[in-house]
PAKOLBA-920792 format. One record per residue (C-alpha): residue in one letter; residue number from 1; x negated, y, z negated. Coordinates in steps of 0.2 Angstrom, whole numbers. Last residue first. Example, Ala and Ser with C-alpha at 12.3 -4.5 7.8 and 13.67 -1.06 7.14 Angstrom:
+------+-----+-------+-------+-------+
! rest !  nr !  east ! north !    up !
+------+-----+-------+-------+-------+
!    s !   2 !   -68 !    -5 !   -36 !
!    a !   1 !   -62 !   -22 !   -39 !
+------+-----+-------+-------+-------+
***
This chain:
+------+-----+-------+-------+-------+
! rest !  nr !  east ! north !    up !
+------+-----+-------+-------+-------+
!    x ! 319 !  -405 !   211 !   491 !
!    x ! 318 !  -405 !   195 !   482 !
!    x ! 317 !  -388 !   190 !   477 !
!    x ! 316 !  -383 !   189 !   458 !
!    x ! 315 !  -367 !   179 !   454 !
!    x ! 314 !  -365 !   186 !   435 !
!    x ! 313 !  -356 !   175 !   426 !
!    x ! 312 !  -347 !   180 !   408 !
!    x ! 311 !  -337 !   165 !   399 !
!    x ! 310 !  -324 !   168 !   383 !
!    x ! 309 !  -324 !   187 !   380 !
!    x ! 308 !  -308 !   192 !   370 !
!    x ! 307 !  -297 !   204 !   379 !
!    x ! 306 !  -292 !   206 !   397 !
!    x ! 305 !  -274 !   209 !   392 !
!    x ! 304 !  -270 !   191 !   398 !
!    x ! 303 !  -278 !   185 !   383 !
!    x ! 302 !  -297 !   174 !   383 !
!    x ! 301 !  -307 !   182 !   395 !
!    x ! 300 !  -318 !   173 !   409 !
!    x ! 299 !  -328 !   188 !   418 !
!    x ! 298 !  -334 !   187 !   436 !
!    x ! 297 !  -346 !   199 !   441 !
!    x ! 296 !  -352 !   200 !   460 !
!    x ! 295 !  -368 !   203 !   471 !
!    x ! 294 !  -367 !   202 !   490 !
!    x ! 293 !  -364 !   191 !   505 !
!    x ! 292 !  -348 !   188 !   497 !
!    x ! 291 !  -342 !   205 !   506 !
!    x ! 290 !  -325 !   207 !   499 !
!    x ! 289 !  -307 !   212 !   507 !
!    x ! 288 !  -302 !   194 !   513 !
!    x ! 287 !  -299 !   191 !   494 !
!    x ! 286 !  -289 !   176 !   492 !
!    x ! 285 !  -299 !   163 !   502 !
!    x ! 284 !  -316 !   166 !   493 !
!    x ! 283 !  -306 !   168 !   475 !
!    x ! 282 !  -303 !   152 !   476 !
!    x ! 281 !  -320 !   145 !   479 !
!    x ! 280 !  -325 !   157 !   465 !
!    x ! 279 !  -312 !   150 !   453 !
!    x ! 278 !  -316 !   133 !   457 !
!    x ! 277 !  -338 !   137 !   452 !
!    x ! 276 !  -328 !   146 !   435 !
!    x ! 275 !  -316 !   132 !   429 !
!    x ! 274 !  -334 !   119 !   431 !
!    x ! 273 !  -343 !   133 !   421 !
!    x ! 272 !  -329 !   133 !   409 !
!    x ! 271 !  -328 !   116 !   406 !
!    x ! 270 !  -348 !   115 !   401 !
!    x ! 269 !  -346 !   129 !   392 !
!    x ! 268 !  -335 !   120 !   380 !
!    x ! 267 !  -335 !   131 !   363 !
!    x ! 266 !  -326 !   148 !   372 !
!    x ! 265 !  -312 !   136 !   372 !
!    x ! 264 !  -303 !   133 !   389 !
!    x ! 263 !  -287 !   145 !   391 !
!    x ! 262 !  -294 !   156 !   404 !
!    x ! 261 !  -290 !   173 !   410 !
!    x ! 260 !  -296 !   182 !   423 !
!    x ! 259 !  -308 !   198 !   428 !
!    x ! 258 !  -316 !   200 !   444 !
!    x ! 257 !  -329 !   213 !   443 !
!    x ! 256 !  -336 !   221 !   460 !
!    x ! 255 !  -354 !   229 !   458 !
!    x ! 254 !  -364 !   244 !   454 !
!    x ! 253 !  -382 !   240 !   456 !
!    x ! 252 !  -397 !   240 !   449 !
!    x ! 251 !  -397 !   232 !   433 !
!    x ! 250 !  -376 !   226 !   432 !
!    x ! 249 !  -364 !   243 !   433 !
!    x ! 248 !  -346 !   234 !   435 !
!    x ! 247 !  -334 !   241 !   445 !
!    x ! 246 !  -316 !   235 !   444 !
!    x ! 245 !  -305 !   219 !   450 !
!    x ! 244 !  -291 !   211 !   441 !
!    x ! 243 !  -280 !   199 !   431 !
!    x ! 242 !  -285 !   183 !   442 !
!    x ! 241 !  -275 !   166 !   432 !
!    x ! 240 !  -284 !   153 !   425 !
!    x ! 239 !  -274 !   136 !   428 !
!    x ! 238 !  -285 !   122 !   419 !
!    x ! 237 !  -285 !   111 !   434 !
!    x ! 236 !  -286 !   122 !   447 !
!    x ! 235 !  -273 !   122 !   462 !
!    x ! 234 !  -263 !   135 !   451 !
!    x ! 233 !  -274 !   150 !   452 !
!    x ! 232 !  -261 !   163 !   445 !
!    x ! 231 !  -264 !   180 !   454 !
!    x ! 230 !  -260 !   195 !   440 !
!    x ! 229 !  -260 !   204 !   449 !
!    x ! 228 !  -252 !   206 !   469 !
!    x ! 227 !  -264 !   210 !   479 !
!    x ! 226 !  -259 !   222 !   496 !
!    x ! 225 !  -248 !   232 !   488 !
!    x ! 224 !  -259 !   233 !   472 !
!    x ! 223 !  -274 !   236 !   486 !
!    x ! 222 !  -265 !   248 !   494 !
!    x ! 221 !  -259 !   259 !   479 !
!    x ! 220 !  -278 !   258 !   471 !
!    x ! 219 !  -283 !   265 !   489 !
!    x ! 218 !  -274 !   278 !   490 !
!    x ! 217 !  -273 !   284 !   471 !
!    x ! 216 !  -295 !   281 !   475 !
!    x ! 215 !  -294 !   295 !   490 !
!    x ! 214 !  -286 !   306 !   479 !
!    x ! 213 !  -296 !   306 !   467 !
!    x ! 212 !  -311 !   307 !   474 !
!    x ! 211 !  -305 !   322 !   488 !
!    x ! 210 !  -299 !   331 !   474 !
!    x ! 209 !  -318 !   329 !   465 !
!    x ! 208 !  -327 !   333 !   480 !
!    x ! 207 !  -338 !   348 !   476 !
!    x ! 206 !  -340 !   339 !   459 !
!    x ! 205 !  -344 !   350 !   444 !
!    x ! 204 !  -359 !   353 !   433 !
!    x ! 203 !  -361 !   366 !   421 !
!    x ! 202 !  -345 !   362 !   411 !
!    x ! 201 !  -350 !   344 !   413 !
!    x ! 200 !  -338 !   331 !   423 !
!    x ! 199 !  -339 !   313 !   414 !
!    x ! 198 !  -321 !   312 !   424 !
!    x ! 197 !  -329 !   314 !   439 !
!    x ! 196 !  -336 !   297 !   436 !
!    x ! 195 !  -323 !   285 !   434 !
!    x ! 194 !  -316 !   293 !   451 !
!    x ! 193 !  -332 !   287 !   458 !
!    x ! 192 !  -331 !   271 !   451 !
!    x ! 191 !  -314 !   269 !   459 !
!    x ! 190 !  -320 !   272 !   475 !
!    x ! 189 !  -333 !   262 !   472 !
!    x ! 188 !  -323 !   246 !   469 !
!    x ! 187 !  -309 !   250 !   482 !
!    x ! 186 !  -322 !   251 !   495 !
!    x ! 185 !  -326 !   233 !   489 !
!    x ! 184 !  -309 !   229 !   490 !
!    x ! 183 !  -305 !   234 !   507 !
!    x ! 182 !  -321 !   226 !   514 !
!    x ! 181 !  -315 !   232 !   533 !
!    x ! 180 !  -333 !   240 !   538 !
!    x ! 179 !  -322 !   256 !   539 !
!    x ! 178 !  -317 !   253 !   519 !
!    x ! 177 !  -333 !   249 !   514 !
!    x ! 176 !  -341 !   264 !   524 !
!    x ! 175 !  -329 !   277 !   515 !
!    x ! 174 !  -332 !   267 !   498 !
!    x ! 173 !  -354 !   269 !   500 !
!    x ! 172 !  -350 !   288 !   503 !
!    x ! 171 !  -339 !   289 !   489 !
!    x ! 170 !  -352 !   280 !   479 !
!    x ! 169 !  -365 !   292 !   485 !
!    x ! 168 !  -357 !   308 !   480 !
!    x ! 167 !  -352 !   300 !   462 !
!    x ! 166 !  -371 !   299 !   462 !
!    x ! 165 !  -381 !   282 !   463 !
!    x ! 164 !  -397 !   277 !   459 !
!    x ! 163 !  -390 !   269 !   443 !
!    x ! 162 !  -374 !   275 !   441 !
!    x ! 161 !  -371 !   295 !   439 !
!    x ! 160 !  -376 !   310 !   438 !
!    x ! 159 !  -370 !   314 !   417 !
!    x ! 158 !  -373 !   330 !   411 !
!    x ! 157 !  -386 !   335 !   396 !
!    x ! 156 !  -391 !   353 !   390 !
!    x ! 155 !  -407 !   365 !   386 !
!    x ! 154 !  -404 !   382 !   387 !
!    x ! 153 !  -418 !   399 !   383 !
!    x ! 152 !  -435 !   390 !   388 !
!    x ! 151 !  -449 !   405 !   388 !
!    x ! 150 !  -456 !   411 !   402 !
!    x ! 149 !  -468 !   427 !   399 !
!    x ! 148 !  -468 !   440 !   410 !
!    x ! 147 !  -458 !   453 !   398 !
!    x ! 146 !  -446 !   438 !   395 !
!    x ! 145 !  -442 !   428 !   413 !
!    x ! 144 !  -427 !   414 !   407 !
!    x ! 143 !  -429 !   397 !   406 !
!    x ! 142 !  -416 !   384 !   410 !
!    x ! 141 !  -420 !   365 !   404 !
!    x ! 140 !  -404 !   354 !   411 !
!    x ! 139 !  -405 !   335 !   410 !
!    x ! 138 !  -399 !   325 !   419 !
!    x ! 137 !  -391 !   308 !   419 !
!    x ! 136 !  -390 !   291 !   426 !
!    x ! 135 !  -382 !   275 !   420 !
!    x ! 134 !  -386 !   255 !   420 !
!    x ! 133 !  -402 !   255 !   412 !
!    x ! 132 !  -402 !   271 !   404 !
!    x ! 131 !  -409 !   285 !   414 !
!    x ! 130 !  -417 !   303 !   416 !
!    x ! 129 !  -416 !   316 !   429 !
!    x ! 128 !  -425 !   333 !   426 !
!    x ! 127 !  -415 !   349 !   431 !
!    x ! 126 !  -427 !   360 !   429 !
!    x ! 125 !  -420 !   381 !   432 !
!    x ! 124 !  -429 !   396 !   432 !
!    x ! 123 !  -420 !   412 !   426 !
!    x ! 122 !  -425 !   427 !   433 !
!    x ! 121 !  -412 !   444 !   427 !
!    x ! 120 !  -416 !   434 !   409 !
!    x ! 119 !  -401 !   426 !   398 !
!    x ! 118 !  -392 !   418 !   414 !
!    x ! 117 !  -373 !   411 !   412 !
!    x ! 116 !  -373 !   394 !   421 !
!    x ! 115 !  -367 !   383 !   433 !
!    x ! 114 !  -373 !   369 !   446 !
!    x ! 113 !  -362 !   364 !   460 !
!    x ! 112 !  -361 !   343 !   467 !
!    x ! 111 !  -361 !   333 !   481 !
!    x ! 110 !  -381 !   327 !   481 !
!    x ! 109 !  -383 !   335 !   499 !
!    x ! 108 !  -373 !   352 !   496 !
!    x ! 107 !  -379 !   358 !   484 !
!    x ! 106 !  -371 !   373 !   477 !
!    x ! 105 !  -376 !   386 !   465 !
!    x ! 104 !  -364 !   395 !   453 !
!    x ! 103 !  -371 !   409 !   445 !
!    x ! 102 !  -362 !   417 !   428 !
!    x ! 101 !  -366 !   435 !   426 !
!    x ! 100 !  -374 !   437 !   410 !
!    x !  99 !  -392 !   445 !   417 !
!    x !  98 !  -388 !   452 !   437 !
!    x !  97 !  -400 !   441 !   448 !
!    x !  96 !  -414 !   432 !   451 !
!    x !  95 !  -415 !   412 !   453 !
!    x !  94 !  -430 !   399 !   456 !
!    x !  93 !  -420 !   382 !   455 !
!    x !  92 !  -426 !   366 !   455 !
!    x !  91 !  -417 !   349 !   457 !
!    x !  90 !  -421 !   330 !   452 !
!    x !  89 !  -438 !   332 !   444 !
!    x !  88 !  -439 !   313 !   437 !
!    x !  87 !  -440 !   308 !   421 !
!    x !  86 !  -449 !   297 !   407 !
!    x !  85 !  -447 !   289 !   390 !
!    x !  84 !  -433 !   278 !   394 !
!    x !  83 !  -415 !   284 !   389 !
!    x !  82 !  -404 !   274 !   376 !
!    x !  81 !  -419 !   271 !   364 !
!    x !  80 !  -410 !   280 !   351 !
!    x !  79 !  -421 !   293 !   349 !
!    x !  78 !  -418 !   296 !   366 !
!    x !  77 !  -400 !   297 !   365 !
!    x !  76 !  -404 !   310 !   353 !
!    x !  75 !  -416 !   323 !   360 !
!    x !  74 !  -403 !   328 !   373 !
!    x !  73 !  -388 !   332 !   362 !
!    x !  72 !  -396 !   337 !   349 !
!    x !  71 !  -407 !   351 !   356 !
!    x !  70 !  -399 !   368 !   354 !
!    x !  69 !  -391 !   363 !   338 !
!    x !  68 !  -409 !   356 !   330 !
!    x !  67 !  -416 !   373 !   337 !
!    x !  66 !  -406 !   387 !   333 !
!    x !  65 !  -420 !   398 !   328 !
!    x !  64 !  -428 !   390 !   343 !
!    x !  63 !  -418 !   396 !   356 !
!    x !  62 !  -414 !   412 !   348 !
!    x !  61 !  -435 !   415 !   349 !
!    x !  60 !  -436 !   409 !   365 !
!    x !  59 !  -443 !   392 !   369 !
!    x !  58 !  -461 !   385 !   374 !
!    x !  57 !  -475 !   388 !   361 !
!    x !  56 !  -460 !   384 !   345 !
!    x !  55 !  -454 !   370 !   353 !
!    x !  54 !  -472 !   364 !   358 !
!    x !  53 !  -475 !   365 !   339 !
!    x !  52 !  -458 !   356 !   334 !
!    x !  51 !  -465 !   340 !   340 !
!    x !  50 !  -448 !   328 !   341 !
!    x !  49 !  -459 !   317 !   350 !
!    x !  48 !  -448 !   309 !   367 !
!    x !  47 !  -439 !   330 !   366 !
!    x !  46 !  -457 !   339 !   362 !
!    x !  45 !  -465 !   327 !   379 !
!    x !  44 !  -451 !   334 !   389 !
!    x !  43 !  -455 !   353 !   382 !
!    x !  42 !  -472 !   350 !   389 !
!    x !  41 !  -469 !   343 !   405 !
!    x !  40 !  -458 !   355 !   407 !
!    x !  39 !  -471 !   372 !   404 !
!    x !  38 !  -482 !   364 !   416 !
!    x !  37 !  -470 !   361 !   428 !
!    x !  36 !  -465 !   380 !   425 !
!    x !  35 !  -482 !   385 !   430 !
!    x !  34 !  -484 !   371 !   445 !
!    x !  33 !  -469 !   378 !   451 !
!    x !  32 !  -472 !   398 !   449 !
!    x !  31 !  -490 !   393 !   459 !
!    x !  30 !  -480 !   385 !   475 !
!    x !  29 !  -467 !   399 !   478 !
!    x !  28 !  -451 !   392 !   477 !
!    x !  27 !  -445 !   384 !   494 !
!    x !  26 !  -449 !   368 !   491 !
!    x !  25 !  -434 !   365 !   478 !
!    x !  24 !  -423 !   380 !   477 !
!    x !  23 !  -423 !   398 !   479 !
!    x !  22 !  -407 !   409 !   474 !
!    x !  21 !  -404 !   427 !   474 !
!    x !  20 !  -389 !   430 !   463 !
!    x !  19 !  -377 !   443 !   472 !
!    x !  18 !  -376 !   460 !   461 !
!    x !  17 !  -389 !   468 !   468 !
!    x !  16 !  -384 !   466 !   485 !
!    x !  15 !  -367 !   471 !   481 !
!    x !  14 !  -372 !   487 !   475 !
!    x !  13 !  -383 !   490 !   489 !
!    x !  12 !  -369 !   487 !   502 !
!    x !  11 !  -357 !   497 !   492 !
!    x !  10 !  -369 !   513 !   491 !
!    x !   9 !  -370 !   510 !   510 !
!    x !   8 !  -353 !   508 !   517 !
!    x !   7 !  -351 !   522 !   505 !
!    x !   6 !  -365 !   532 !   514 !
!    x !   5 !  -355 !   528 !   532 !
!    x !   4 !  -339 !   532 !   527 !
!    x !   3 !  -345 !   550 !   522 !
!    x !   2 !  -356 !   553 !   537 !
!    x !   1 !  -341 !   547 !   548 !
+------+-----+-------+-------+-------+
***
């Protein structure tokens, strides 16, 4: 028994130093926050700059021997102007644990499972969310514990999401939609959230990604049963004819986009704003599955493939 008992506790130990210790958010102790914030409002300000000082002060030596490959990918949408110059503190993590021995920490409320290989046994993890005007993203600054110094050892970008809204939330949002009875608006976010996981980062995943997809194969199958496109709108004049529905990001929302074709010249605007107030009052009666009461797309396009803008309209309700 003495024998089982002393493996049962070498194993035990073992184990116990293996497993990552993981601290997030609130929980990390309150001066190792305000040291790395510190140290991530700095390297933020080196990403908007391109200051190659703070780089220097902040990152590990590796880390800034390989500094225009370590960086590229975040700095450059921002010199771009795709990103504004600001961020948010998304998620935190305070980790220890056995050094190059990928972790993978869950989290549960915002749906998705952060990965990585740590360079220090304490790593400290920012992940700081920035955003375009119609898309979300973080990015990853993971610094590693060096002789009680911290020094910034990864730096990476991973799409979150649309505005305001994770791929966790738009599934959310479709469930609702579809128990509310707006087929096709459940059907919109469903498909933005499969649109989504696709943008899936090697340190990101999606603990719902086969539930995603296969909730939007279900409802993509209903509404083709359902809605038979193309819809020709024959009680119209000029006979434009529905090609489909899909999410449409429009500043700060994600909404349904009805795409159709017209034949009237992109030149006579005044036609196709008269085609385009009957094509809404048509589409009214043909699509039981929307709520009108909220903010659509409708696009006028000049082949049946959905080619060749003609007449945009965006029919913007006040939240």
């Amino acid at each position: 028994m003495k024998k089982i008992a002393l493996l049962l506790l070498t194993f035990s130990a073992l184990y116990s130093c293996s497993s990552p210790v993981v601290e997030t958010d609130e929980k990390i102790d309150a001066k190792l926050r305000n040291t790395l914030k510190t140290k991530t409002d700095s390297v933020f300000e080196a990403v908007t700059t391109s200051n190659q000082k703070i780089y220097k002060a902040v990152a590990s030596d590796d880390f800034f021997k390989h500094l225009q490959a370590s960086i590229r990918n975040v700095v450059m949408p921002f010199r771009n102007g795709f990103f504004k110059p600001e961020f948010t503190v998304y998620k935190q993590y305070h980790v220890t644990t056995t050094r190059g021995e990928k972790i993978d920490i869950p989290s549960d409320k915002e749906g998705f499972t952060f990965s990585y290989v740590p360079d220090q046994t304490e790593t400290y993890v920012s992940l700081l969310k920035v955003s375009s005007h119609q898309f979300d993203y973080l990015i990853a600054l993971i610094y590693g514990n060096d002789n009680n110094q911290w020094k910034l050892y990864q730096m990476d970008l991973m799409f979150l999401g649309n505005f305001n809204q994770t791929v966790q939330n738009m599934y959310d949002t479709a469930k609702k939609k579809e128990a509310d009875g707006y087929l096709l608006d459940a059907y919109v976010f469903a498909s933005a959230a499969n649109d989504c996981v696709r943008e899936e980062h090697q340190n990101l995943s999606w603990n719902n990604k086969a539930a995603i997809e296969d909730y939007y194969k279900a409802l993509d199958e209903q509404v083709n049963e359902t809605y038979k496109f193309p819809i020709a709108l024959n009680s119209i004049i000029s006979k434009p004819t529905l090609l489909e529905i899909k999410a449409q990001v429009i500043y700060p929302e994600t909404v349904p986009a009805i795409f159709y074709h017209t034949s009237i010249s992109k030149e006579d605007t005044i036609a196709l704003k008269r085609e385009n107030v009957a094509i809404r009052a048509e589409v009214r009666k043909i699509f039981k599955g929307l709520n009108f009461n909220k903010s659509m797309v409708y696009r006028g396009r000049e082949n049946l493939d959905g080619s060749g803008v003609v007449y945009d309209y965006i029919d913007k309700k006040e939240k």
